[in-house]
C-alpha positions in Angstrom: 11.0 8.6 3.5 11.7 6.6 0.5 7.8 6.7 -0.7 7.7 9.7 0.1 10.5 11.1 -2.6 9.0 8.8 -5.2 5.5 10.4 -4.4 6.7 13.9 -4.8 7.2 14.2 -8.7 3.9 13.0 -9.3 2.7 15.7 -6.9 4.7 18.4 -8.6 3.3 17.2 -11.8 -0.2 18.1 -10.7 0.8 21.4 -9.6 2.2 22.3 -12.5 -0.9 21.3 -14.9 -3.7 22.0 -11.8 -2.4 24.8 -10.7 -5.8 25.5 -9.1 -6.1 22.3 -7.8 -6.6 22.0 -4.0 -4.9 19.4 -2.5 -4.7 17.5 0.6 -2.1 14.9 1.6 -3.0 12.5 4.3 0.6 11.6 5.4 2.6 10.6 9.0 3.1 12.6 11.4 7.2 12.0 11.0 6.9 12.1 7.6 5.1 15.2 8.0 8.6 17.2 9.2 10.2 16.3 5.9 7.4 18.5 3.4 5.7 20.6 6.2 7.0 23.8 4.2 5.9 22.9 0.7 3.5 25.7 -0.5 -0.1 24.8 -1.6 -0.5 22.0 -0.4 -2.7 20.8 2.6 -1.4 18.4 5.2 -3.6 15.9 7.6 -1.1 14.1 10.2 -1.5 10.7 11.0 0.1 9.6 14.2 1.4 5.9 13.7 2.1 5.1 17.3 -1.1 6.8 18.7 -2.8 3.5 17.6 -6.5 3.6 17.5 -6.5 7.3 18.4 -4.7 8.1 15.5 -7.8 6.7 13.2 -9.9 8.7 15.2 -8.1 11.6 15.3 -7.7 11.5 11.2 -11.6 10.6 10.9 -12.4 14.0 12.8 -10.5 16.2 10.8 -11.9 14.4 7.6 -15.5 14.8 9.1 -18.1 16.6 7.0 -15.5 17.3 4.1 -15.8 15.6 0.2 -12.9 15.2 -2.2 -13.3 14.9 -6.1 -10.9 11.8 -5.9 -8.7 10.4 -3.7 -5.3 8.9 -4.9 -4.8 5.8 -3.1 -1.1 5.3 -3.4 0.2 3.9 -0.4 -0.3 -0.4 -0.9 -0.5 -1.0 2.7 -3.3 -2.0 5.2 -2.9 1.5 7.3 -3.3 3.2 4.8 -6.5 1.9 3.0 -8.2 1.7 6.9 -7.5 5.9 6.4 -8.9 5.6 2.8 -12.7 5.1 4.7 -12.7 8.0 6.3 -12.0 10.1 3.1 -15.5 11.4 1.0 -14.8 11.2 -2.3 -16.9 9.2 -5.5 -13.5 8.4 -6.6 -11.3 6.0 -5.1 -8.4 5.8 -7.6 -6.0 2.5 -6.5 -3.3 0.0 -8.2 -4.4 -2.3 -10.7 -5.6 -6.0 -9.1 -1.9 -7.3 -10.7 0.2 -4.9 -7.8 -2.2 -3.9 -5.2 -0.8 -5.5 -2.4 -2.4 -5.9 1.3 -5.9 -6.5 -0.3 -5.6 -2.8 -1.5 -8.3 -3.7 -4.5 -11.0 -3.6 -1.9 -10.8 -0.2 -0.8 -10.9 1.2 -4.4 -13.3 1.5 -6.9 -11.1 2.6 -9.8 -7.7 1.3 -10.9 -4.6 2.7 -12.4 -3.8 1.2 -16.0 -1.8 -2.3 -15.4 2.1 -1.4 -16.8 4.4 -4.1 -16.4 8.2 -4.1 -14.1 8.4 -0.2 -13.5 10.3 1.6 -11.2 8.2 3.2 -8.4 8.1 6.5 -9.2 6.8 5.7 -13.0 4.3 3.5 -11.4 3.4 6.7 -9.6 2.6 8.6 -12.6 -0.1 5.9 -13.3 -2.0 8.1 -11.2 -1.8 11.2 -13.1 -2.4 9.1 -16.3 -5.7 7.9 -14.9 -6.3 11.1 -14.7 -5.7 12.5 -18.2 -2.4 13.7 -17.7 0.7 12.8 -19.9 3.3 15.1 -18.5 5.9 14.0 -16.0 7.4 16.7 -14.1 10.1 15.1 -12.2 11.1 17.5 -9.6 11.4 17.1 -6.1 12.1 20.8 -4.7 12.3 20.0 -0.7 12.6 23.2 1.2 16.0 23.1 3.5 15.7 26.1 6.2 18.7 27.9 6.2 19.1 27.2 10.0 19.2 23.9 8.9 22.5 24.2 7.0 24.0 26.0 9.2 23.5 23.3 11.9 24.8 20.8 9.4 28.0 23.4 8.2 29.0 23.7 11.6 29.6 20.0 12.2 31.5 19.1 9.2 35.2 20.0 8.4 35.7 23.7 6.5 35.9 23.4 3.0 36.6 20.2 1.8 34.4 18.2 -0.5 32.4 15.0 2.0 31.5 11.5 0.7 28.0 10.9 2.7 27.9 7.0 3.7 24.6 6.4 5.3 25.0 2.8 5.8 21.9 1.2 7.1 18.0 0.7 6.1 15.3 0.2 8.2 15.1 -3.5 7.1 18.4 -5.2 8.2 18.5 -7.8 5.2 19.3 -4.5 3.0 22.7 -3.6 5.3 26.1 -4.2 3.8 29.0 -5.0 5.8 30.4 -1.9 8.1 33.9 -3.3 7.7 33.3 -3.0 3.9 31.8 0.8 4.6 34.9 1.3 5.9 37.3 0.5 3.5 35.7 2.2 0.9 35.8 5.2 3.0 39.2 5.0 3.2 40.0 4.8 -0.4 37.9 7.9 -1.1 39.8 9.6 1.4 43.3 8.6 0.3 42.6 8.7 -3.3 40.6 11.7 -3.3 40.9 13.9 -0.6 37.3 13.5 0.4 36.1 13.9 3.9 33.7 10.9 5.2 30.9 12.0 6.8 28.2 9.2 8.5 24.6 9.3 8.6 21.6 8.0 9.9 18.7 7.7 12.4 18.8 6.8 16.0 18.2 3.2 16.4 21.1 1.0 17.8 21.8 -1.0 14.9 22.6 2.4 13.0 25.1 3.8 15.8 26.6 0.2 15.8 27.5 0.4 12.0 29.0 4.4 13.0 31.5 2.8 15.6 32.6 -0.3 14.0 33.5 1.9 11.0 34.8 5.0 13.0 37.0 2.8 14.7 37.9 0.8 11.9 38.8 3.9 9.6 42.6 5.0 8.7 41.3 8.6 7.8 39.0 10.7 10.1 35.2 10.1 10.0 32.4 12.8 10.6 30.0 10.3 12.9 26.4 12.4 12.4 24.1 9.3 13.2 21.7 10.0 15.3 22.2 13.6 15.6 19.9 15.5 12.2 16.6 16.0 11.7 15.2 15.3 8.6 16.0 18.8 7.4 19.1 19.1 8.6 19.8 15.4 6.8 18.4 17.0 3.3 21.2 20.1 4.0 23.5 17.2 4.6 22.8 15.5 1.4 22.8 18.5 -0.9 25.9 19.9 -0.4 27.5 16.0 -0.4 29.9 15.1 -3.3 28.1 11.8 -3.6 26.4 9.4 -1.3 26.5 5.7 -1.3 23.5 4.4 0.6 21.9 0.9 0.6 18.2 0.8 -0.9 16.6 3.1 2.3 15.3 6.5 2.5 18.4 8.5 2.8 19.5 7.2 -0.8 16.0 8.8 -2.1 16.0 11.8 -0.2 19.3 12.6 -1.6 18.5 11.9 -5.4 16.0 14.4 -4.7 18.2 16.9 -3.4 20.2 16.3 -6.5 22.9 14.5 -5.3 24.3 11.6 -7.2 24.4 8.3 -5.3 26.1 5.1 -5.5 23.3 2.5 -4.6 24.1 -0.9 -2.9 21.2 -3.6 -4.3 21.4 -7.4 -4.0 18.4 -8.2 -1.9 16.1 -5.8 -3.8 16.1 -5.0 -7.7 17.2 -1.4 -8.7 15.4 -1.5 -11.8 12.0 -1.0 -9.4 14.0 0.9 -6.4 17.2 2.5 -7.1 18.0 6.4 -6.8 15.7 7.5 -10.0 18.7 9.8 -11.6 21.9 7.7 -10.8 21.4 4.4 -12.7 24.6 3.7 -13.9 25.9 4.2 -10.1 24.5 1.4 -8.8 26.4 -2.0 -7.2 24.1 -5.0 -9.1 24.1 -8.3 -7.4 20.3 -8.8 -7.1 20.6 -11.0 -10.4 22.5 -12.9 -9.1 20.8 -13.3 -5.6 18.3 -14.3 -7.4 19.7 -16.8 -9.2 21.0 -18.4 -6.2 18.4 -18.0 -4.0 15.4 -19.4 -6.8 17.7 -20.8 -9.7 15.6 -18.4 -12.1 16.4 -15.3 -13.9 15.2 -11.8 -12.9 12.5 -11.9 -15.6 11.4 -15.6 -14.8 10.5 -14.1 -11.2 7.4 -11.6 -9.9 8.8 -8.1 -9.9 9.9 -6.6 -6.6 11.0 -10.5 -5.3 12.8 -9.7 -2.9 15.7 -12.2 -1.1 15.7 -12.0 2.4 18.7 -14.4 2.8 21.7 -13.8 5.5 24.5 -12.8 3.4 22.8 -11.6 0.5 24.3 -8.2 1.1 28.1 -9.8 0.7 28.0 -10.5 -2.7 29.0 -7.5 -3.4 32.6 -6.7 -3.2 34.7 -3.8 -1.8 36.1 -3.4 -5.4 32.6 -3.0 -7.1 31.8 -0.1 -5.2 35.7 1.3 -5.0 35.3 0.9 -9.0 32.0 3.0 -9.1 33.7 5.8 -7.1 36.5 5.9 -9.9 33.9 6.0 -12.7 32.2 8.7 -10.7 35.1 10.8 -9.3 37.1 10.4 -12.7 34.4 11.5 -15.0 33.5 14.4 -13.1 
């Protein structure tokens, strides 16, 4: 979901200067129910967990069909086997510096090589390549109004909420749920906001909801496991702020507007944090990196990440009780 809101802008940014433009995104079938309502825009599914029928099924609907380019954007082995079934003289990829997963072999053209940018610039490459020099950065997800009415009906009536969506798909990234909890607290105490928790389904994520539901002084909203990806973006919107590790939700709702207090020690959030809150963000990755490699941010390749047990801990309760002051205080 993440990749997906850093792909969006540069999407926007070609409808707005190609308005004519026909295009055609090749994207996952769960993905798919996040942007299946954006007008003018074609969408081929690709089922993940069909395995070799899901190739097949793609290479059918491709069949016969030629594109003027194809935007390779996705650096992962999936998605350049997908890139052969696609027609097009034109096969416009990362420079050899950041294609990762042997990307460079699938392309015959390259994005211009621009050093430690955050994802979504890197994105923009693309449109560069292309001759364009405007950046458009809009997101502009439809939420369905049944959506928010789901969503409205489940949290409490007319108070302000404080989203925590306290897990990523990649468990190195998870902070502590104690931690979660606390902070939850002191935004409730000190400023009357209600805590609402979100997430997906898996059991690590309705873990993290119990140990901080039951750990919690004030009340807690527990909506893990129980919104679809619309009724998550309804969620987001209408949240006060969100504080969110570096996963998805933390993306989707910087592009719903939202501000958002991101959590980064294992990953840098010059490359990866919400695009539009920077000075919201709990730093440690410098220095995880420093422990980890005994080397400066700069001395290492960008987007090293540090997988470590742990790494999460370095930061404190009071780092992100301190950005909720800055926050709350200013606004």
């Amino acid at each position: 979901m993440g990749d997906i809101s850093h792909t969006l802008p540069l999407v926007r940014t070609l409808q707005a200067v190609w308005p004519k433009t026909h295009l055609t995104w090749l994207i996952g079938k769960g993905e798919y129910q996040l942007v299946y309502d954006i007008p003018d825009i074609e969408f081929i599914t690709f089922d993940k967990k069909a395995g070799w029928r899901g190739y097949l099924d793609v290479r059918q609907q491709l069949r016969g069909r030629r594109f003027d380019v194809l935007l390779h954007m996705q650096m992962s082995l999936r998605a350049s086997m997908l890139s052969l079934f696609v027609n097009s003289p034109i096969k416009l990829g990362f420079d050899r510096e950041r294609a990762k997963d042997l990307q460079w072999l699938f392309t015959n053209h390259s994005i211009a090589y621009q050093a430690r940018q955050h994802v979504i610039d890197s994105f923009f490459g693309f449109s560069e390549a292309l001759g364009i020099h405007e950046k458009h950065l809009r997101w502009d997800i439809p939420i369905p109004d049944d959506a928010r009415n789901a969503v409205h009906e489940r949290l409490p009536a007319g108070k302000p909420y404080l989203v925590i969506s306290p897990c990523s798909s990649m468990a190195y990234r998870n902070w502590d749920a104690h931690r979660y909890a606390a902070v939850a607290d002191y935004a409730s105490e000190n400023y009357g906001l209600a805590i609402v928790l979100s997430g997906g389904p898996s059991a690590i994520e309705h873990e993290y909801g119990q140990i901080i539901g039951q750990q919690c002084r004030c009340e807690v909203t527990n909506l893990i496991g129980k919104t679809s990806l619309k009724e998550l973006l309804a969620l987001l919107h209408d949240a006060r702020l969100v504080i969110a590790p570096d996963a998805g939700p933390a993306h989707l709702a910087n592009a719903v507007g939202t501000p958002v207090i991101g959590l980064y020690a294992t990953t840098n959030p010059d490359r990866a944090r919400p695009y539009n809150s920077p000075e919201l963000v709990a730093n440690k990755y410098p220095e995880a990196i420093l422990g980890k490699f005994g080397k400066t941010v700069s001395e290492v390749p960008w987007g090293t990440r540090v997988r470590d047990r742990g790494t999460m801990e370095r930061i404190q309760i009071n780092d992100v009780t301190r950005l909720l002051d800055q926050f709350l205080s200013d606004t």
